[in-house]
C-alpha positions in Angstrom: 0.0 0.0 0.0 1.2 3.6 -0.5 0.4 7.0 1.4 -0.1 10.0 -0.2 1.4 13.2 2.2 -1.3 15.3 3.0 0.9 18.6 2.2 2.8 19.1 -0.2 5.5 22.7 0.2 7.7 23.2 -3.3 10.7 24.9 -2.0 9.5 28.6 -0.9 10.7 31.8 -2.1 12.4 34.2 0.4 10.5 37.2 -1.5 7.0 37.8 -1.5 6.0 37.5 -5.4 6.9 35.1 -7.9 9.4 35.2 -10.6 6.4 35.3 -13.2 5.4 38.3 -11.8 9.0 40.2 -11.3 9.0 39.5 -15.4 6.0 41.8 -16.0 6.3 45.0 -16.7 3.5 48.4 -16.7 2.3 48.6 -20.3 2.7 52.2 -20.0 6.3 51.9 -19.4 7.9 53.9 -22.2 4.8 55.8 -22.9 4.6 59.4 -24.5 2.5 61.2 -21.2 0.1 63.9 -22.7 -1.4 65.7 -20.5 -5.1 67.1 -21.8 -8.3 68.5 -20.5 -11.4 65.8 -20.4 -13.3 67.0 -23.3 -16.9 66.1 -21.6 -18.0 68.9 -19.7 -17.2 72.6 -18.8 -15.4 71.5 -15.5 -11.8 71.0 -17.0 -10.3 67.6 -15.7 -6.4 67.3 -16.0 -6.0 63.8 -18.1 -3.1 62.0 -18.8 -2.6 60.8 -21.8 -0.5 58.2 -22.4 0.9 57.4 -26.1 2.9 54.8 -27.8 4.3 54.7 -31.8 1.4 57.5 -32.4 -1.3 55.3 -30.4 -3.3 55.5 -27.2 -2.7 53.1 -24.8 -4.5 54.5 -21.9 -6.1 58.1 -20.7 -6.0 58.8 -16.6 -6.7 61.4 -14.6 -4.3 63.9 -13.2 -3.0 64.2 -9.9 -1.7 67.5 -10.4 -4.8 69.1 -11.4 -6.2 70.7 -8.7 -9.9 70.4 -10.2 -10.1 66.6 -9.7 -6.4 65.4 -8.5 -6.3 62.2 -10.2 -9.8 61.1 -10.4 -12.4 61.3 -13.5 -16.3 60.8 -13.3 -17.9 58.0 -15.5 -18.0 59.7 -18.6 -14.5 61.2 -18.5 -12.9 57.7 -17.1 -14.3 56.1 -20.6 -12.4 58.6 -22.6 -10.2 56.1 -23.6 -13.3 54.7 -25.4 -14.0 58.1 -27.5 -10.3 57.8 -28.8 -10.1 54.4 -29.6 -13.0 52.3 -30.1 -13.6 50.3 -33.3 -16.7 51.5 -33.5 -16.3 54.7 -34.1 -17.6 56.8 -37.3 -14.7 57.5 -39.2 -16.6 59.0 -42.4 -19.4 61.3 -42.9 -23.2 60.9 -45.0 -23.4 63.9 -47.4 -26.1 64.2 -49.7 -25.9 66.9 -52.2 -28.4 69.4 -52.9 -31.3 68.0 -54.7 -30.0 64.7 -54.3 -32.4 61.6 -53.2 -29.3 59.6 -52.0 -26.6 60.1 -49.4 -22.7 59.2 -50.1 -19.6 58.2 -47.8 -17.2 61.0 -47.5 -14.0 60.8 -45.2 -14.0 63.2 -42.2 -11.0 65.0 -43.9 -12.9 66.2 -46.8 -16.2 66.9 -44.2 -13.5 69.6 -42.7 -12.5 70.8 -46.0 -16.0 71.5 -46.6 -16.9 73.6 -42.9 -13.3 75.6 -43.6 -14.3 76.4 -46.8 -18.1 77.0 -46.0 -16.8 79.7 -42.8 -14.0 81.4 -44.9 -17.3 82.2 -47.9 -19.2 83.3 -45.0 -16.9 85.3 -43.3 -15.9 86.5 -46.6 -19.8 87.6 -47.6 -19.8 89.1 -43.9 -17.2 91.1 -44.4 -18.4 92.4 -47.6 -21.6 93.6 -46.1 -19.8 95.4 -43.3 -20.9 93.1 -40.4 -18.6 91.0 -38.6 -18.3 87.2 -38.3 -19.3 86.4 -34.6 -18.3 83.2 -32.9 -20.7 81.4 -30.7 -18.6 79.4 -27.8 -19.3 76.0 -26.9 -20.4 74.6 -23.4 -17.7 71.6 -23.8 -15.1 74.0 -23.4 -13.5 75.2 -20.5 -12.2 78.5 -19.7 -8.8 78.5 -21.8 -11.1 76.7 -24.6 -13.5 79.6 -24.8 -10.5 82.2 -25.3 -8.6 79.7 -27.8 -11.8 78.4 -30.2 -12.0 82.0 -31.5 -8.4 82.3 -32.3 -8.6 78.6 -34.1 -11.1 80.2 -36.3 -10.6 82.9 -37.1 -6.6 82.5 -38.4 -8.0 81.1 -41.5 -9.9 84.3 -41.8 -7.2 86.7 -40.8 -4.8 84.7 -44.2 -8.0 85.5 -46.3 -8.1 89.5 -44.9 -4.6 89.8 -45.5 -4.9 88.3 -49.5 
C-alpha cells in the first residue's frame, strides 16, 4: 500500500512575489505622457494621456490638477473609449443638394467642406460690413473659450490679408 502526504511545500521563495510576476512589466512603461483636459464637460479635468508609436494606450486622470487630483467621473474615465473604439464613425453621409441619395465622405474632406463654408461666409460678412461672430461652446473650459475664436478665425485673418 502507498500513502499520499497530505501537504505538499515546493521549495518557498524568500520574496513575496513570484518570478512570473518580477518578469512583467507596466504597459505604459515607455509611454509618451500627454497631459489634456477631459473634453466632456465645462469642468476642466487634467487627463493624462499616455501614447505609444502614435497610439493611445490608456487616458487617466491627473493628480496634479487641482480640479479633480487624479480622479475622473464615469464619462470622463471612458475617454479612452472616444479615442479608440472600433466603432467609431470615421466618415461622414453627405447628400448633395437636390439629391435623393446620401454618399460616404472621409472626415478630412467633411473639414475641408466647414473651412471652406466659414472662410465664404466670413468672406460675404465682411463684404456687407458686419462682422463674423463666434458662438462658444459649453464643452469647453475656460482656456477653450479664449482659444476656439483664435482657431477660427486665423484662416480668416490669411483671407483678410490676401
Amino acid at each position: 500500500m502507498f500513502s499520499l502526504p497530505l501537504w505538499s511545500h515546493p521549495k518557498l521563495s524568500q520574496e513575496p512575489y513570484s518570478r512570473q510576476t518580477a518578469q512583467k512589466a507596466s504597459r505604459l512603461r515607455g509611454a509618451a505622457v500627454t497631459e489634456s483636459v477631459c473634453p466632456y464637460c465645462a469642468v476642466g479635468c487634467g487627463q493624462l494621456i499616455y501614447t505609444k508609436a502614435g497610439k493611445v494606450i490608456d487616458i487617466e486622470g491627473n493628480p496634479q490638477s487641482p480640479i479633480n487630483e487624479g480622479t475622473l467621473c464615469p464619462k470622463g474615465a471612458d475617454a479612452f473609449q472616444l479615442a479608440v473604439n472600433p466603432h467609431r464613425i470615421t466618415h461622414v453621409l453627405y447628400r448633395a443638394p437636390f439629391s435623393d441619395h446620401w454618399e460616404r465622405k472621409p472626415l478630412d474632406w467633411a473639414l475641408e467642406q466647414i473651412a471652406r463654408r466659414v472662410r465664404g461666409l466670413a468672406t460675404w460678412k465682411r463684404m456687407a460690413g458686419r462682422p463674423l461672430q463666434v458662438l462658444s461652446l459649453a464643452a469647453t473650459d475656460r482656456r477653450g473659450d479664449l482659444q476656439l475664436p483664435r482657431y477660427l478665425c486665423a484662416p480668416l485673418r490669411a483671407l483678410r490679408d490676401v
